[in-house]
C-alpha positions in Angstrom: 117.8 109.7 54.4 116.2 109.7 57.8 115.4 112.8 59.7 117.8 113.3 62.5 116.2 112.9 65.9 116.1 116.3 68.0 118.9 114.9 71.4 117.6 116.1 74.7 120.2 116.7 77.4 119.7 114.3 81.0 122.1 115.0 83.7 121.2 112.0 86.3 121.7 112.4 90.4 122.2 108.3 91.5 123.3 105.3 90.0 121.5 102.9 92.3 118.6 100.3 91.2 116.7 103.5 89.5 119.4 105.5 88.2 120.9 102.4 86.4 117.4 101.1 85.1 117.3 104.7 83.3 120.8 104.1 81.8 119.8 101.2 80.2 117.2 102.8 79.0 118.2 105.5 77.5 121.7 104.0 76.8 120.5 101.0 74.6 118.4 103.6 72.8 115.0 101.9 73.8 112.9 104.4 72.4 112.5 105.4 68.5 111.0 109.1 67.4 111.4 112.6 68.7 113.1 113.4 70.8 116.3 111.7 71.3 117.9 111.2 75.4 121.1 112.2 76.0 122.5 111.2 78.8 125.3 114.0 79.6 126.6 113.4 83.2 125.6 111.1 85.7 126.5 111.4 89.9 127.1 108.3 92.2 129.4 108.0 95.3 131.0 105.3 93.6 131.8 105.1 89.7 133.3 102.0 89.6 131.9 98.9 89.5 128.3 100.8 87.8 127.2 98.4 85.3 128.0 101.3 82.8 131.1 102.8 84.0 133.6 100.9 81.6 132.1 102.3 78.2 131.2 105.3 79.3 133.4 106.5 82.3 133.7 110.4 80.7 129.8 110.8 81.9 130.9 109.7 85.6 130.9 111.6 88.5 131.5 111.9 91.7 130.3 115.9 92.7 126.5 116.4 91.9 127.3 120.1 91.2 128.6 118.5 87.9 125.5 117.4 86.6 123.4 120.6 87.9 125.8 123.1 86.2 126.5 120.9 82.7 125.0 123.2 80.0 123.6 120.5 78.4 121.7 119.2 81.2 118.1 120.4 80.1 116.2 117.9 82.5 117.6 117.0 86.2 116.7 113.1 86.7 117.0 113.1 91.1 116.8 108.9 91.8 119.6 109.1 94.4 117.2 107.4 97.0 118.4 107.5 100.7 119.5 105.5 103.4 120.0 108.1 106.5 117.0 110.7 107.0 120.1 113.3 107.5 120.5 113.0 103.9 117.2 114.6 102.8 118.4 118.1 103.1 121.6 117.4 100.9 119.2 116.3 98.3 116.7 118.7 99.0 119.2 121.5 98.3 120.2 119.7 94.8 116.9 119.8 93.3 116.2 123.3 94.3 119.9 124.4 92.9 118.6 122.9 89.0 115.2 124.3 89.5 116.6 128.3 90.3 118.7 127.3 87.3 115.4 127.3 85.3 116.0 123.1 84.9 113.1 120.6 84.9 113.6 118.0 87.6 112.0 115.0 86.9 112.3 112.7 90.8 111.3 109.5 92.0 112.6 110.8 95.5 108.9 110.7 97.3 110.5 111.3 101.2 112.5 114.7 99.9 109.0 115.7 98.2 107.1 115.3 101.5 109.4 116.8 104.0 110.4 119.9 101.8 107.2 119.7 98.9 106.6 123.6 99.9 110.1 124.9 99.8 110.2 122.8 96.3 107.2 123.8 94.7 107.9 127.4 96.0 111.7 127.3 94.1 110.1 125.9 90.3 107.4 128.5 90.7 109.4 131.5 91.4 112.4 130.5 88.7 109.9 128.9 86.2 111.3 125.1 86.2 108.9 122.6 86.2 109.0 119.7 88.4 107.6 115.8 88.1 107.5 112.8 90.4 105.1 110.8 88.8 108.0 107.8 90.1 107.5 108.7 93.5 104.2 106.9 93.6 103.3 103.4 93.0 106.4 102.2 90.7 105.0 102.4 87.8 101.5 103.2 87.9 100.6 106.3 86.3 98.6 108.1 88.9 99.6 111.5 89.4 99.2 112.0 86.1 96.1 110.8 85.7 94.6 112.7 88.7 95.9 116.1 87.7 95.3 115.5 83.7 92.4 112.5 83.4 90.5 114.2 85.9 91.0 117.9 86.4 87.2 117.9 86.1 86.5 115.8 88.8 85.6 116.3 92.1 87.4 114.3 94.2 85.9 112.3 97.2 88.3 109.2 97.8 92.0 108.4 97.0 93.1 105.4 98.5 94.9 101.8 98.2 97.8 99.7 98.6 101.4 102.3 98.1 104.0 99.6 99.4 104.6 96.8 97.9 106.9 95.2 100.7 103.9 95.2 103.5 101.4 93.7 100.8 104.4 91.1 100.2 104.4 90.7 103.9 101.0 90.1 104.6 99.9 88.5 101.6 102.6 85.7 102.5 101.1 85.6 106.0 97.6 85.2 104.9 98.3 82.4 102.3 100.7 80.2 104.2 99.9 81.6 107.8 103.3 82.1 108.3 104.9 84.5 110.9 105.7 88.0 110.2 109.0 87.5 111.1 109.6 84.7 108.4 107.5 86.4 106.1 109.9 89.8 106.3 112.8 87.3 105.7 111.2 86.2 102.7 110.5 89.6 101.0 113.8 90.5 102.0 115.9 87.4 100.1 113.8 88.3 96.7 114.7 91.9 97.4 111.1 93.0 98.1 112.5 94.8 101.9 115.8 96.1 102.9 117.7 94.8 105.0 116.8 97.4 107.7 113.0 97.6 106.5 111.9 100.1 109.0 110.7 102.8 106.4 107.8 100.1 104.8 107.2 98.0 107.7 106.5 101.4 110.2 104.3 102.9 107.2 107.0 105.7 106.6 107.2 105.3 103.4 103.4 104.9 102.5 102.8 108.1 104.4 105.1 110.0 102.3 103.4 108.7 99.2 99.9 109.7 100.7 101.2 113.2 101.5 101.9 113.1 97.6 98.4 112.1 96.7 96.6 113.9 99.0 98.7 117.1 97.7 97.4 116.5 94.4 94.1 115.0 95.0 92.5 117.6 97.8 95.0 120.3 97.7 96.7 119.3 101.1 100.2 120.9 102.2 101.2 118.3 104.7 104.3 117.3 106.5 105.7 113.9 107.6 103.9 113.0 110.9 100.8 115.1 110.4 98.9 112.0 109.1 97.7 109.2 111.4 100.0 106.5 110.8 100.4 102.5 112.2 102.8 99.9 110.8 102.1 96.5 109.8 105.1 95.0 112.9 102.4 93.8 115.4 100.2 92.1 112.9 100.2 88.4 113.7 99.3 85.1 111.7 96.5 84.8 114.3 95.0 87.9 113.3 94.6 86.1 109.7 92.3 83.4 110.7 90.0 85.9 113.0 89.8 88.1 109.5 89.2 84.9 107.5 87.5 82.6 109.3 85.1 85.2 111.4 85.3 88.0 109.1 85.4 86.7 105.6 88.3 89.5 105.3 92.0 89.4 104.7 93.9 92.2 106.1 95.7 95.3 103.9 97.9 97.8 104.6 95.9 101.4 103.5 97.1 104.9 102.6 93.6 106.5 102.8 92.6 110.1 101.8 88.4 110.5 101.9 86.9 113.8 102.1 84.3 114.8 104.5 83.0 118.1 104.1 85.3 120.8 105.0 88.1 118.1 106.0 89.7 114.8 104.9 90.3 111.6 106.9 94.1 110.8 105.9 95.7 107.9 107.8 98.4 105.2 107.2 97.1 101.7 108.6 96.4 97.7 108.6 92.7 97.6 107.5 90.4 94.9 107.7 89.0 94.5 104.1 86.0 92.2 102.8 86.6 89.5 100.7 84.7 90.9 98.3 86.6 93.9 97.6 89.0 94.6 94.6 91.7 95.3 97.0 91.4 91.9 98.8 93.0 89.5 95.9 96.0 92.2 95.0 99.2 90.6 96.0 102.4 90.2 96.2 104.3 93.2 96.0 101.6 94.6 93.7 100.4 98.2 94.2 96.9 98.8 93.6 95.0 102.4 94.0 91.4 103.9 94.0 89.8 107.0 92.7 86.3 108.0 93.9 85.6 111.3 92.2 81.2 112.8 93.0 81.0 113.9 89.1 81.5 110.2 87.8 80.7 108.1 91.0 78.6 105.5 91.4 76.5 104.8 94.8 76.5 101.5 94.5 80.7 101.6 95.4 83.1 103.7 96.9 85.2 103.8 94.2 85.3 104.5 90.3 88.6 103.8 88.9 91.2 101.5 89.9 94.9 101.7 89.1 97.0 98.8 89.9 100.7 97.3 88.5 104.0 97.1 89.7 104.7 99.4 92.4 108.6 99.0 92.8 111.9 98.0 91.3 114.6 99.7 88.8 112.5 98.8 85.9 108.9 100.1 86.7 110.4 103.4 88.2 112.7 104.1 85.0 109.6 103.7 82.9 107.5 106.3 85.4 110.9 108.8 85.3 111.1 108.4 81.3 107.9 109.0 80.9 107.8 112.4 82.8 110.9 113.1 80.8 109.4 112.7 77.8 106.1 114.7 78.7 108.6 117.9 79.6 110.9 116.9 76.6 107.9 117.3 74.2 106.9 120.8 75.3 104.3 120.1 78.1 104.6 122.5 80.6 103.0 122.8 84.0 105.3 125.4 86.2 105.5 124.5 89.8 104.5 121.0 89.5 101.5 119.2 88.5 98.5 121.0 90.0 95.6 120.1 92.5 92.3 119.4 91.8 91.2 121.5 95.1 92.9 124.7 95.9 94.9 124.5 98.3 93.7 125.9 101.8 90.2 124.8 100.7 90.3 121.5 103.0 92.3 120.9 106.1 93.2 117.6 107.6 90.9 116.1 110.2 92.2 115.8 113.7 94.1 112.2 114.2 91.7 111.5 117.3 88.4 112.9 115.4 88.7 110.1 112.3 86.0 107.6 112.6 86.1 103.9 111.6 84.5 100.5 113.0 87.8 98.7 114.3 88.9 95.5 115.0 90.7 94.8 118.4 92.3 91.7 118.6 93.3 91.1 123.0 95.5 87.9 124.5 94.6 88.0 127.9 94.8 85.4 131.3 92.5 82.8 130.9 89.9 83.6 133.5 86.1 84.5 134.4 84.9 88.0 133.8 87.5 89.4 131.7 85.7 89.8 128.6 82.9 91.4 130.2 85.4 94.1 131.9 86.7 94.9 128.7 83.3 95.5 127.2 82.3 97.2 129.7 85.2 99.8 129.5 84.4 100.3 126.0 80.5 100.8 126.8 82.1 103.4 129.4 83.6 104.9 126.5 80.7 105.4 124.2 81.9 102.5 122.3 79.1 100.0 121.0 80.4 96.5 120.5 79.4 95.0 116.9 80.9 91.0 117.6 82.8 89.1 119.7 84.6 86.6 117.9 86.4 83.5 119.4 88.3 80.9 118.0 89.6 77.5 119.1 93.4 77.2 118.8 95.6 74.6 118.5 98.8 74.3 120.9 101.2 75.2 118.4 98.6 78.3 117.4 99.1 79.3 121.7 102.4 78.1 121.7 103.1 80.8 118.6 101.6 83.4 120.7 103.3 82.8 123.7 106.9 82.7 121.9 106.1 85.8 120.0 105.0 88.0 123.0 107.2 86.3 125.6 104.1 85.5 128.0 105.2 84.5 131.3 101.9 82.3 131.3 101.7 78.7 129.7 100.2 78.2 126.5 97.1 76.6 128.4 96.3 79.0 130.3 96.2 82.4 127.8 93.1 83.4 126.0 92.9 85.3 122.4 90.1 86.9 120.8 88.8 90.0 118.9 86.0 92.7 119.5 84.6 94.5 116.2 83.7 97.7 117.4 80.9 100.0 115.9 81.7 103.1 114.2 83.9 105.1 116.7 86.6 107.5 116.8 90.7 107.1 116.8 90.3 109.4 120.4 87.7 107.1 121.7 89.7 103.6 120.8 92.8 105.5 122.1 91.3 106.3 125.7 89.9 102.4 125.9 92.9 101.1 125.0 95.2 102.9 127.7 92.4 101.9 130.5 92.5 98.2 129.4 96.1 97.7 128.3 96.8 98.9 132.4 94.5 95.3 133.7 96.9 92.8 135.3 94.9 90.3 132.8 96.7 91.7 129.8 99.4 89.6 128.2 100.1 91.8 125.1 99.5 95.6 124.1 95.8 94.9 122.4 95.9 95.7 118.6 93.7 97.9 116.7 93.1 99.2 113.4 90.0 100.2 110.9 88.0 97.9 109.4 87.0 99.0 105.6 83.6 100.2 105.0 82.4 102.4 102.3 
């Protein structure tokens, strides 16, 4: 006769993509051996209709306090995801509620982790519940677990990659089929890659939460929402890909980027101009991909050691990242507090927005004339800003005609010119001052763009 399974009790806040991709899950018994999930309660807005209300409408509920106070409810599962900001502070307060009750909380909620991390941590440490969110990085990529556990003995120099699979949808469409941004947005959003207000991946909020994460656990920074140097992917244009590949032998990536530099680290959000040659180049899609660089195990020759890449969204992926934490705390593992850091925290601090250095790319669309591309280098020179190149392409009509449409430029399409300045290694406060003394000439048809370009 066969050993009954030891039953773990799951109480589970949401019902959404995540919440449901747990239910199967757990519901259709997906995993054999000890222990045994239990789903005992589960909170959504809206029962009916959930794909598993009909057979087993006694676990619904409407009021979250239900699944928080069930007796049974061992582990908390938060997935309730969000659609209003306002709502972080509703589900801020649940998780704290079932960790004073001495509950895990197992979360794949990464913008209530980087807004209220401290007050979070701070609530499973002093009522000893333990708290994971391996889910609220990279989908299903294990890589909080793998920085706090694989390499606790590490010392960390580099954590960095591709966290959002919508922008890497977005630009990897625009740099294989030179399409527009804006058709490549409607693209991710009909196969469910953006919502339909997109504004969290496409502004970087999203990534910047994930970093915040990363950076928590990687270099022991306690960081909040805007503290991080952060730029979207909105103004990138389909030009921008033939400068990258046909000047620069680059493609162009949307970064969450955590290096150390003595005392501080350089954390930022941003388009980056990557080689070719790098790793990070051929991930696409709505792939997530992300790189450790630890000084114990590194190699010179690189800047980076291990790579972790997979699918970084959907119901699926998540569930697997939530059940696995579930299991970890299930089978006796605990780490009070939350997985810790591999630095103390208050060790590092994070470096100054306008202090982080980069070579950069600046891509201008100016009036077609004598002696504007000599002004502009010589404002940067004025700056302390050494040019690298000065690249120039010939365009077709419907290349100008593109750029007039999507800036609305008063000029004709004959009589605008585009180009791009590599820069030198200079500073975010440097780039920042040239740009607002430039972006003021009467020759300027669009704001110039800027971002890094990847060097190790």
């Amino acid at each position: 006769m066969a050993e009954k399974r030891k039953k773990i009790g799951i109480g589970l806040l949401g019902s959404g993509t995540v919440g449901q991709a747990v239910q199967d899950f757990v519901f259709q018994d997906f995993k054999v051996g000890d222990p045994q999930l239990e789903i005992v309660k589960i909170y959504t807005r809206h029962p009916k209709g959930k794909k598993w209300h009909a057979s087993h409408a006694s676990l619904f509920t409407t009021k979250a306090e239900e699944v928080i106070d069930h007796p049974d409810a061992e582990i908390i599962v938060e997935a309730l995801g969000f659609q209003d900001e306002k709502e972080l502070v509703r589900f801020k307060d649940l998780i704290v509620a079932a960790l004073r009750k001495g509950k895990a909380v197992v979360t794949s909620d990464k913008a209530v982790l980087a807004k209220y991390g401290g007050e979070i941590r701070e609530a499973a440490r002093k009522h000893g519940g333990e708290l994971r969110f391996e889910a609220c990085v990279a989908g299903g990529v294990p890589i909080i677990r793998s920085i706090t556990e694989s390499f606790a003995a590490e010392e960390p120099e580099a954590i960095y990659g591709i966290v959002n699979g919508t922008c890497n949808y977005i630009l990897s469409e625009m740099a294989r089929g030179e399409k527009s941004y804006e058709s490549a947005l409607k693209e991710a959003q009909e196969r469910g890659y953006a919502e339909t207000n997109p504004m969290a991946d496409t502004s970087g909020k999203d990534a910047e939460a994930k970093l915040i994460l990363l950076a928590a656990v990687t270099f022991g920074l306690e960081a909040q929402p805007g503290v991080f140097w952060r730029k979207g992917i909105e103004e990138i244009h389909a030009l921008d890909f033939l400068y990258a590949s046909r000047k620069g032998r680059s493609t162009i990536k949307h970064l969450a980027v955590a290096r150390r530099d003595k005392d501080s680290v350089q954390a930022y959000v941003s388009p980056v101009l990557v080689p070719q040659e790098h790793f990070l180049a051929s991930i696409d899609g709505a792939t997530n991909a992300l790189f450790f660089k630890g000084k114990k195990s590194g190699d010179s020759g690189r800047d980076w050691n291990y790579v972790f890449a997979g699918p970084g969204a959907g119901g699926g992926p998540t569930a697997i990242a939530i059940l696995g934490d579930v299991y970890d705390v299930a089978r006796g593992r605990p780490r009070r507090g939350g997985p810790g850091a591999l630095i103390e925290p208050g060790v590092l601090t994070v470096r100054a927005e306008d202090e982080i250095g980069a070579c950069f790319y600046l891509r201008f669309i100016v009036k077609d004339r004598a002696g504007i591309v000599g002004d502009i280098c010589q404002t940067l020179g004025n700056g302390g800003i050494h040019i690298s190149e000065i690249w120039q392409l010939s365009h077709s009509r419907d290349e100008l005609d593109a750029l007039v449409r999507r800036y609305r430029i008063a000029e004709k399409p004959d009589g605008i010119l585009p180009f791009v300045i590599t820069l030198e290694r200079a500073s975010i406060g440097q780039i920042k001052n040239a740009m607002k003394v430039i972006g003021a000439r009467d020759y300027m048809l669009a704001a110039p763009l800027w971002f890094p370009i990847w060097t190790a």
